[in-house]
C-alpha positions in Angstrom: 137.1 -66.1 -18.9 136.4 -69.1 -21.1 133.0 -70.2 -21.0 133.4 -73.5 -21.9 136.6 -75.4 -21.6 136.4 -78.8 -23.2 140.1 -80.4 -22.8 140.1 -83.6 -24.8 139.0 -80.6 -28.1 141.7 -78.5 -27.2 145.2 -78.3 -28.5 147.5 -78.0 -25.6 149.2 -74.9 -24.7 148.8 -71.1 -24.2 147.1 -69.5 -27.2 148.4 -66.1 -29.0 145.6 -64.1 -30.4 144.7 -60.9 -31.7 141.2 -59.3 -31.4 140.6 -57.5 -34.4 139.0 -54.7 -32.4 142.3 -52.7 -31.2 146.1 -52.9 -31.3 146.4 -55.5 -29.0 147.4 -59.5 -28.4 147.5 -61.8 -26.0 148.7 -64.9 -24.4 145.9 -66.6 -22.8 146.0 -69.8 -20.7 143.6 -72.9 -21.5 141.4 -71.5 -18.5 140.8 -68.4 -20.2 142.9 -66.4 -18.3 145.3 -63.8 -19.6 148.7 -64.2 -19.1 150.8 -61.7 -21.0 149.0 -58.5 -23.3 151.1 -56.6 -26.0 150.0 -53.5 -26.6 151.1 -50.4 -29.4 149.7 -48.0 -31.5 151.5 -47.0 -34.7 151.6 -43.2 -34.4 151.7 -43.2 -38.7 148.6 -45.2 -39.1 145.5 -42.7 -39.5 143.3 -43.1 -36.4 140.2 -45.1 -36.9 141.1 -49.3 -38.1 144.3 -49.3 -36.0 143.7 -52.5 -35.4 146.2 -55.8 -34.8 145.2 -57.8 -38.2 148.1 -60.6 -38.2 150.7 -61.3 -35.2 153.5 -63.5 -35.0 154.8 -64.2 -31.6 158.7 -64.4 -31.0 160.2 -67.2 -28.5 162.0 -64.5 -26.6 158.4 -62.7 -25.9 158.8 -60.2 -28.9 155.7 -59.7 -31.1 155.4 -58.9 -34.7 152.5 -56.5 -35.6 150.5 -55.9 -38.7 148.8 -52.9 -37.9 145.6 -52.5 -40.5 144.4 -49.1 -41.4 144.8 -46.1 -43.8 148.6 -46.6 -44.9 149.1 -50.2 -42.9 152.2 -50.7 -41.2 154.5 -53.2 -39.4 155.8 -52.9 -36.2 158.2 -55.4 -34.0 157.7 -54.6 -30.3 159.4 -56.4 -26.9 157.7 -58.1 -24.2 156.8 -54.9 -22.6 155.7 -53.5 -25.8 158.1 -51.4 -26.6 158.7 -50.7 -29.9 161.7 -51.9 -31.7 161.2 -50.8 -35.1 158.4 -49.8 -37.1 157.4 -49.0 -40.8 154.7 -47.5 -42.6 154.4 -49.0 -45.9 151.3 -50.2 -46.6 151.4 -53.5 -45.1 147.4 -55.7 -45.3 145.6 -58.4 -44.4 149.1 -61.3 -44.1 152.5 -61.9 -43.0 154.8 -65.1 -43.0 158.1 -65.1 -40.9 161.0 -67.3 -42.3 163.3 -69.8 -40.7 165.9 -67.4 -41.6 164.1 -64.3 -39.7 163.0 -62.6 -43.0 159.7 -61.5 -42.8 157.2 -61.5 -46.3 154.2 -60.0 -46.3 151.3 -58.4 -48.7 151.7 -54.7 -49.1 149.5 -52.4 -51.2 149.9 -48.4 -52.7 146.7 -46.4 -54.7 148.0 -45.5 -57.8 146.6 -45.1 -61.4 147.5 -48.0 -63.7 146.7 -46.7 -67.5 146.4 -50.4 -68.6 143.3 -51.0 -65.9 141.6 -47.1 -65.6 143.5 -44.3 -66.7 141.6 -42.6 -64.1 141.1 -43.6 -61.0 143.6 -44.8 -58.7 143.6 -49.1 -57.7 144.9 -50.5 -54.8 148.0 -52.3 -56.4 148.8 -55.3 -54.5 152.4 -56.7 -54.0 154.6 -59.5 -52.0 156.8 -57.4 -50.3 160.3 -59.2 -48.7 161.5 -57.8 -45.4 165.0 -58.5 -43.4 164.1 -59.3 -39.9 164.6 -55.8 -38.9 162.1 -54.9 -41.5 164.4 -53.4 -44.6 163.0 -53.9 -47.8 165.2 -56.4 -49.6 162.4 -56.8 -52.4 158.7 -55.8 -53.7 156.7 -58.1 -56.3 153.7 -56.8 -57.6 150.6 -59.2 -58.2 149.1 -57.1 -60.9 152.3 -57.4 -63.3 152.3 -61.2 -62.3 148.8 -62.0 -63.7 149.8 -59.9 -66.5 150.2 -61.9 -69.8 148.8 -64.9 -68.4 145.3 -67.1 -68.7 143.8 -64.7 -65.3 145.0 -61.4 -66.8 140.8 -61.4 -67.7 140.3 -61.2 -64.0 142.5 -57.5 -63.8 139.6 -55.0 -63.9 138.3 -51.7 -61.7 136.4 -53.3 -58.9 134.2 -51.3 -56.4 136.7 -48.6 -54.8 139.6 -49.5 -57.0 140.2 -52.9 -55.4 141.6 -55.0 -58.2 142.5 -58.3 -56.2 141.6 -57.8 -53.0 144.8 -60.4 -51.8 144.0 -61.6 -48.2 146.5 -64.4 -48.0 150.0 -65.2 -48.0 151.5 -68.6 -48.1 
């Protein structure tokens, strides 16, 4: 339950929110009480940070899930939380869902990039474009962006390979 409920510093409405501490959301009412919880573990996402990071919440009661975690996924479940389609591909940290149902978010492989260290592997950050049934319709990768420009400087081996460390899509 809320602890504190000051109205006049509220916005009105339910709030949709996602605990960062399992694969879950919910729909709570300005009381604090829980009205609706989704709930879903993607089965390809190595145990451990399985967690909800970023949500989007359909008006028909369907949720969108980025599940953080070793390989990162997306997942669309119903109101029941059933899923509706799933995929593992590396999916971190942000989404964005279009007027048009598209879905973009930031996606991200380990790989060896000769150009940074020819020997260990980076995470290599990309934009990744998504039809609203979550086929790939196109991948942009942030490292080949900042290539040949003024930040290129900022491209080097960071502690466990984490070259950008992108958080944030807009």
């Amino acid at each position: 339950p809320v602890r504190v409920h000051v109205a006049d510093e509220m916005q009105p409405g339910m709030t949709f929110y996602t605990s960062g501490h399992a694969p879950k959301a919910f729909l709570i009412a300005p009381d604090g009480r829980a009205l609706h919880e989704w709930n879903y573990f993607l089965p390809s996402v190595a145990e451990g940070r399985r967690f909800w990071r970023r949500m989007h919440l359909y008006p028909n009661g369907d949720a969108l899930a980025l599940v953080e975690g070793a390989g990162g996924g997306i997942a669309q479940v119903d109101g029941d939380s059933t899923e509706l389609w799933a995929r593992t591909n590396g999916a971190h940290h942000d989404l964005q869902v279009m007027p048009d149902g598209s879905i973009f978010l930031l996606t991200r492989t380990l790989e060896v990039d000769a150009e940074l260290d020819p020997k260990r592997p980076i995470h290599h950050d990309r934009v990744t474009h998504l039809t609203a049934d979550g086929d790939t319709i196109q991948e942009w990768s942030l490292i080949e962006a900042l290539r040949g420009t003024p930040w290129a400087s900022q491209l080097v081996f960071r502690k466990r390979g984490d070259v950008l460390h992108s958080n944030t899509l807009e």
